[in-house]
DSSP file (Angstrom, degrees, kcal/mol; ACC not computed):
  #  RESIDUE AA STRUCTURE BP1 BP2  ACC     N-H-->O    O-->H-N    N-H-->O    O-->H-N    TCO  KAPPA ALPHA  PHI   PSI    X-CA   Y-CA   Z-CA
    1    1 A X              0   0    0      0, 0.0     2,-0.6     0, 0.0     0, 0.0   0.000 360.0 360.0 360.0 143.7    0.0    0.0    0.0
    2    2 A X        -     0   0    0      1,-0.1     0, 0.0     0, 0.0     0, 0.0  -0.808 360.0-120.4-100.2 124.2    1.5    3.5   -0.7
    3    3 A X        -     0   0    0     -2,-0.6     2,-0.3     1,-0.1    -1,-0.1  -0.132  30.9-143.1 -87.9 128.6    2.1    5.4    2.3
    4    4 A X        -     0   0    0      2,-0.0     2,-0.8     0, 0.0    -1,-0.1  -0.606   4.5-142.1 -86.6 141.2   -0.2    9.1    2.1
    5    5 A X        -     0   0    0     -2,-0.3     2,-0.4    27,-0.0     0, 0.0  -0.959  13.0-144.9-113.5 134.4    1.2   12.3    3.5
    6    6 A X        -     0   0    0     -2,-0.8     2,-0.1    29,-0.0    26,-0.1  -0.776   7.0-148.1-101.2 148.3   -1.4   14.2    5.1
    7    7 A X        -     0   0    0     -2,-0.4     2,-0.7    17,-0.0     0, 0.0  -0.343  34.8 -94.2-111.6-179.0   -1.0   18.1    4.7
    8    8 A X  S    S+     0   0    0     -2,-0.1     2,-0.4     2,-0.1    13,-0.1  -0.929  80.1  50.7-115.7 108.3   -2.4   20.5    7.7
    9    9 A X  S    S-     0   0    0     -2,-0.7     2,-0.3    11,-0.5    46,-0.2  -0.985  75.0 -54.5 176.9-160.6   -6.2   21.6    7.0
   10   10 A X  B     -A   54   0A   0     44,-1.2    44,-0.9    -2,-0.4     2,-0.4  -0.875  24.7-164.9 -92.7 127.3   -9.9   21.3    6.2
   11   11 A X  E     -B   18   0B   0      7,-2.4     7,-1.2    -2,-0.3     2,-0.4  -0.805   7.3-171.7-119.8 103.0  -11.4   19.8    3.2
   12   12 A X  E     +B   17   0B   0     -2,-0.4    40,-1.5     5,-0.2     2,-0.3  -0.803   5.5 178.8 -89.0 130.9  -15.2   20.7    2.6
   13   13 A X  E >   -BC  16  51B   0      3,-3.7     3,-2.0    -2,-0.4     2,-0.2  -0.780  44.6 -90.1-121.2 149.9  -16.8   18.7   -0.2
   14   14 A X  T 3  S+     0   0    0     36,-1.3    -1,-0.1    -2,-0.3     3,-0.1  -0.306 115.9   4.6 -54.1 131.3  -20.7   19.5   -0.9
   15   15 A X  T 3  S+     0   0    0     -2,-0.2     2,-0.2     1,-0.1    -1,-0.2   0.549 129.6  66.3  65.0  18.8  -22.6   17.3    1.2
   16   16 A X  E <   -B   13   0B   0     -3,-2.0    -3,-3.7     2,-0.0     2,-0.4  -0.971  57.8-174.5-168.2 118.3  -19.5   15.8    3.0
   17   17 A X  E     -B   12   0B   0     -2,-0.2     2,-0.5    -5,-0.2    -5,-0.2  -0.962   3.9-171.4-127.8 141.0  -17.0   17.8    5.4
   18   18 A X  E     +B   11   0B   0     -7,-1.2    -7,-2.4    -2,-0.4    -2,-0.0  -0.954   8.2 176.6-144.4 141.5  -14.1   16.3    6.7
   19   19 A X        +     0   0    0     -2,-0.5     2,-0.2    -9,-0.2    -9,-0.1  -0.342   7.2 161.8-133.0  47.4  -12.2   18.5    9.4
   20   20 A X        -     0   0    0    -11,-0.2   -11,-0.5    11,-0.1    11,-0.0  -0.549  30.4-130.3 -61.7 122.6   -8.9   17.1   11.4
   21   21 A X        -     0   0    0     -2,-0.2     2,-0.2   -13,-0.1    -1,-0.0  -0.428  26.7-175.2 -69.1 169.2   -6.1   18.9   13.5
   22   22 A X        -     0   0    0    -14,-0.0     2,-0.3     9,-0.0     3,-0.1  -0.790  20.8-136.6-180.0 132.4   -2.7   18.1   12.7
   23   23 A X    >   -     0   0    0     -2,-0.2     3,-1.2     1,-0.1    -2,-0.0  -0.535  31.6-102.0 -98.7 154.9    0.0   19.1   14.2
   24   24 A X  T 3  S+     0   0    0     -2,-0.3    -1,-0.1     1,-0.2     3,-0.1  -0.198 100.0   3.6 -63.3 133.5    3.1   20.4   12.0
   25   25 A X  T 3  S+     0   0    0      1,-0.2     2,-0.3    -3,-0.1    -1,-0.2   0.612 104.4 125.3  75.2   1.7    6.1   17.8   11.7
   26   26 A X    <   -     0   0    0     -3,-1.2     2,-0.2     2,-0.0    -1,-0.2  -0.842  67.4-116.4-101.3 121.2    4.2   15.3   13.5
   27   27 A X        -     0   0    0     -2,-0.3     2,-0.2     1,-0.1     3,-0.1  -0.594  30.4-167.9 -82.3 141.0    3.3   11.8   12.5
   28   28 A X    >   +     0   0    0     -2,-0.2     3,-0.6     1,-0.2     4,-0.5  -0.518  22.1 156.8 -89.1  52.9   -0.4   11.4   12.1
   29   29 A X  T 3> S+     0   0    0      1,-0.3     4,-1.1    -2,-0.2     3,-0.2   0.580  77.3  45.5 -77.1 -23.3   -1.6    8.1   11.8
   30   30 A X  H 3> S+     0   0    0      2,-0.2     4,-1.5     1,-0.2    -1,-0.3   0.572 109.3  53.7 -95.2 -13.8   -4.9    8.4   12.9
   31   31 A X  H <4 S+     0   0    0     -3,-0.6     4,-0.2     2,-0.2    -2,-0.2   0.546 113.8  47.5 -75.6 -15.3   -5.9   11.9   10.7
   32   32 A X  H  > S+     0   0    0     -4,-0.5     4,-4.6    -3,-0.2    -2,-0.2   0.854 110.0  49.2 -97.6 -33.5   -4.7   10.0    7.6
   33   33 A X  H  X S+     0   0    0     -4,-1.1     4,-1.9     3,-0.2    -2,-0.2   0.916 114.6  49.7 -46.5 -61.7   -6.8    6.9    8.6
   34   34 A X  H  X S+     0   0    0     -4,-1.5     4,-2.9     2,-0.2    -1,-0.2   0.794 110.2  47.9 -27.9 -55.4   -9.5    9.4    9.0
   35   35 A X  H  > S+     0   0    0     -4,-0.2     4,-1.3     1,-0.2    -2,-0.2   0.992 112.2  48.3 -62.5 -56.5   -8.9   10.9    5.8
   36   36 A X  H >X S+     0   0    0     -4,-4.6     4,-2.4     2,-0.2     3,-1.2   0.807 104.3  56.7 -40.9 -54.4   -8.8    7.7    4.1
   37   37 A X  H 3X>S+     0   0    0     -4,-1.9     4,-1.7     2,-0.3     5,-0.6   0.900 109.5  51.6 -58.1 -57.9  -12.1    6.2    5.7
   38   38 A X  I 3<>S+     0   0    0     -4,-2.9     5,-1.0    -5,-0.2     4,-0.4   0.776 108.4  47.6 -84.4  18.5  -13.9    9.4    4.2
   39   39 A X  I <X>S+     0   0    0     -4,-1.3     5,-0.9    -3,-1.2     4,-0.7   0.866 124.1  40.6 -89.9 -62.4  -12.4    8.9    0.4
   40   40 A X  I  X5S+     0   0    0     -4,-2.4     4,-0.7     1,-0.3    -3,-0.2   0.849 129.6  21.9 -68.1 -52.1  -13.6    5.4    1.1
   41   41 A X  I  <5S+     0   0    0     -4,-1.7    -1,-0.3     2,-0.1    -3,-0.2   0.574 127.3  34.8-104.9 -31.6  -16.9    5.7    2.8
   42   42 A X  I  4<S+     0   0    0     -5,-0.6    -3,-0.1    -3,-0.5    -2,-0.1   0.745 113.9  42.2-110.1 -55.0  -18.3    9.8    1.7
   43   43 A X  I  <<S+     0   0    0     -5,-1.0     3,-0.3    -4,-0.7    -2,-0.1   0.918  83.1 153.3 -85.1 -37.6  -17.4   10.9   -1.6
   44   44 A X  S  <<S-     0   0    0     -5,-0.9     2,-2.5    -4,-0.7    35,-0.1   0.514  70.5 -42.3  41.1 163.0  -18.3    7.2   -3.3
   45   45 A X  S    S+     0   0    0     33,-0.1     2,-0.3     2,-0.0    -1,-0.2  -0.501 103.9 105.7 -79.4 100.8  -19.3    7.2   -7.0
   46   46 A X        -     0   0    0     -2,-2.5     2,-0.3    -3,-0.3    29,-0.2  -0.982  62.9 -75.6-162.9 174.0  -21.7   10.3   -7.2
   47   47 A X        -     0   0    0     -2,-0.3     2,-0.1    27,-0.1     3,-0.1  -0.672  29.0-164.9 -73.4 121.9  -22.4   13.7   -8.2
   48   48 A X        -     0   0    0     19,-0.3    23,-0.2    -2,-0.3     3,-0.1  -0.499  15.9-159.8-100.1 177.7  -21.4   17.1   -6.8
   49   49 A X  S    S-     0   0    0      1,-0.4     2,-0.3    -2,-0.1    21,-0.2   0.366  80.5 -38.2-104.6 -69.8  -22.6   20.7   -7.2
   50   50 A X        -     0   0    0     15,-0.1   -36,-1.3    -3,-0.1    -1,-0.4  -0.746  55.8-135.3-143.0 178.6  -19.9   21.8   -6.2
   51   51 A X  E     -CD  13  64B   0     13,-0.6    13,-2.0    -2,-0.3     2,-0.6  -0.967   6.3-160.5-155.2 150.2  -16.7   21.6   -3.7
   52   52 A X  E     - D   0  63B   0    -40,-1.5     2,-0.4    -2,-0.4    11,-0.2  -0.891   6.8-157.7-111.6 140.4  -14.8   23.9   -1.7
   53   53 A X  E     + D   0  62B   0      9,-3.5     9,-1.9    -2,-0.6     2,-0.2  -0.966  25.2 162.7-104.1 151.0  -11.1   23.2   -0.3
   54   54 A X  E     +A   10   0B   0    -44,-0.9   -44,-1.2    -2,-0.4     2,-0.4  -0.876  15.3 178.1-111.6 176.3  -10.2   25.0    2.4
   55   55 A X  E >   - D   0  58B   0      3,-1.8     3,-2.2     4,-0.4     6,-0.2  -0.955  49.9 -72.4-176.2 160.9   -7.3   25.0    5.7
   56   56 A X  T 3  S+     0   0    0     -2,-0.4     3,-0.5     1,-0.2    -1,-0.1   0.923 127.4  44.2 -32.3 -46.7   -5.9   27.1    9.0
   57   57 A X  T 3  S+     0   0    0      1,-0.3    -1,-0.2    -3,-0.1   -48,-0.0   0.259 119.2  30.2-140.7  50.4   -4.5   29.6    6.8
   58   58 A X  E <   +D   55   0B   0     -3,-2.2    -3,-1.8     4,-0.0    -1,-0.3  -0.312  61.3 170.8 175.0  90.7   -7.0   30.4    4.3
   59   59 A X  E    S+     0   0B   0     -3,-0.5    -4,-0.4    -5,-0.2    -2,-0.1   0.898  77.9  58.8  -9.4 -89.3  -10.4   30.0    5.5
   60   60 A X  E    S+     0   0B   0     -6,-0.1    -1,-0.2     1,-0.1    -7,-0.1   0.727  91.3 170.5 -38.0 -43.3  -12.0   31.3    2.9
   61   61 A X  E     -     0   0B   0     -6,-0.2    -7,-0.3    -9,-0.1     2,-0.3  -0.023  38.1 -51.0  52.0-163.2  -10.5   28.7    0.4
   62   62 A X  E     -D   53   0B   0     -9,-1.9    -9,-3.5    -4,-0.1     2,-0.3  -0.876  49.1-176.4-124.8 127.7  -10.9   27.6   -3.3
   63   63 A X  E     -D   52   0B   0     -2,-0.3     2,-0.5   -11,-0.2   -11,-0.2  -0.995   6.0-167.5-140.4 136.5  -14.2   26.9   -4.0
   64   64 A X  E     -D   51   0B   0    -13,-2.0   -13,-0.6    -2,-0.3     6,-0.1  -0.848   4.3-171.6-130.5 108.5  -15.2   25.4   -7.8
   65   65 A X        +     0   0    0     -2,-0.5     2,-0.7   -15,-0.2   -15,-0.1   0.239  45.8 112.8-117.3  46.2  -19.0   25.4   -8.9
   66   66 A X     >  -     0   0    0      1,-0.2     4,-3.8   -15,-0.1     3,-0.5  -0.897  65.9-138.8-114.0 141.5  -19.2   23.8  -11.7
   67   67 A X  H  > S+     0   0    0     -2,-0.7     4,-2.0     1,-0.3   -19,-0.3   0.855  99.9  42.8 -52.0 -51.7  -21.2   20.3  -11.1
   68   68 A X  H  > S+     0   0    0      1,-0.2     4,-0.8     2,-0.2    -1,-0.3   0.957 114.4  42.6 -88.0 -26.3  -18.7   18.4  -13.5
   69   69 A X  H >> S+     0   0    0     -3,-0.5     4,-1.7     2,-0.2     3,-1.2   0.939 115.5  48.3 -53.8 -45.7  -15.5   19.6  -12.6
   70   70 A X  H 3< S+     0   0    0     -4,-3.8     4,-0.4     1,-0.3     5,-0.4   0.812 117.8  43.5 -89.2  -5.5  -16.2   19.5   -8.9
   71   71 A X  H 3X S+     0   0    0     -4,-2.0     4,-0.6    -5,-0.3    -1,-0.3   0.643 110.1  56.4-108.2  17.0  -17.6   15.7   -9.3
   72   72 A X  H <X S+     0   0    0     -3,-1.2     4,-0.7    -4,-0.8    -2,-0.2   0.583 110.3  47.8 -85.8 -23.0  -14.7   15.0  -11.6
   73   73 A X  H  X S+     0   0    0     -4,-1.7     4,-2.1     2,-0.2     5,-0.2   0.815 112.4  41.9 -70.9 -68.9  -12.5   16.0   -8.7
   74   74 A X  H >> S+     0   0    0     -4,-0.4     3,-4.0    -5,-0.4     4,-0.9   0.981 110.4  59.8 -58.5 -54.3  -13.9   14.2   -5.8
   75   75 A X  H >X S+     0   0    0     -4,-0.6     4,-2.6    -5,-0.4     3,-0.6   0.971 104.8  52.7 -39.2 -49.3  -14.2   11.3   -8.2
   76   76 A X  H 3<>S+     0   0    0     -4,-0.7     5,-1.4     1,-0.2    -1,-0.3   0.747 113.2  45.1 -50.4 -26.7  -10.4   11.7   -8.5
   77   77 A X  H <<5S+     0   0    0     -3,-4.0    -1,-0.2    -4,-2.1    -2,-0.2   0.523 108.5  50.6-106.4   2.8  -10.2   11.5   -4.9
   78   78 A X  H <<5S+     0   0    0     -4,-0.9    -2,-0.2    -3,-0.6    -3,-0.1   0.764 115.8  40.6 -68.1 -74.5  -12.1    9.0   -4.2
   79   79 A X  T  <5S-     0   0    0     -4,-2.6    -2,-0.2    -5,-0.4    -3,-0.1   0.327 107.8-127.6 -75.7  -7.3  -10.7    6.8   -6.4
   80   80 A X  T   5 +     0   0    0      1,-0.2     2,-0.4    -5,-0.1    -3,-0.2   0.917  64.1 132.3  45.1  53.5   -7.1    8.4   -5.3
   81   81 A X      < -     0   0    0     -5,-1.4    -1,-0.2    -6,-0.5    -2,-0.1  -0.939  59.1-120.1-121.7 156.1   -6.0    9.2   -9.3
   82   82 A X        +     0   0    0     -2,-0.4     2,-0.2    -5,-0.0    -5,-0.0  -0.500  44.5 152.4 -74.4 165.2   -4.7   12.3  -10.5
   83   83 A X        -     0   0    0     -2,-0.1     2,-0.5     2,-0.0    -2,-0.0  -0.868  43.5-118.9 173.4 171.4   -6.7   14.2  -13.2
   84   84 A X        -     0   0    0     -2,-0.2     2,-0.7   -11,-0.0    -2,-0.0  -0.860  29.6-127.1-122.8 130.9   -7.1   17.7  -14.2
   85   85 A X              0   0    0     -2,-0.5   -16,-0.1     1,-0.2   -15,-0.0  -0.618 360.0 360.0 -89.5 136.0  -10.9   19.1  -13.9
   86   86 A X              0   0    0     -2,-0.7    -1,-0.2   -18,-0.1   -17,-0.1   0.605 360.0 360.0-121.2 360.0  -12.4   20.9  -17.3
């Protein structure tokens, strides 16, 4: 299995939030476990409106609302592949 680095923030997906501290420099086996359990279990094969990322130090975040990009994205994460939304 290929070992994930988990990055410090928030990711809010439409109809699915997933929210963990994490502390800087620090191993974090149970926030990545976390993460993992909602790619498996949240995002699933379906359709979004839209999805925002966010983190500690920008709030506000990146927010993209168009319905195929942002469920071509979560599908991408879901599924852990890269791909490029259009």
């Amino acid at each position: 299995m290929p070992r994930r680095r988990c990055l410090p923030g928030r990711r809010l997906l439409e109809g699915a939030v997933f929210s963990e501290d994490f502390l800087q420099f620090q191993a974090t086996p149970a926030q990545c476990n976390s993460w993992d359990d909602f790619l498996d279990n949240r995002l699933g094969d379906t359709s979004f409106n839209r999805i925002t990322i966010a983190g500690t130090f920008d709030p506000t975040g990146v927010t993209c609302n168009d319905p195929s990009a942002a469920t071509q994205i979560c599908q991408a994460l879901h599924h852990r592949t890269s791909d490029r939304a259009r």
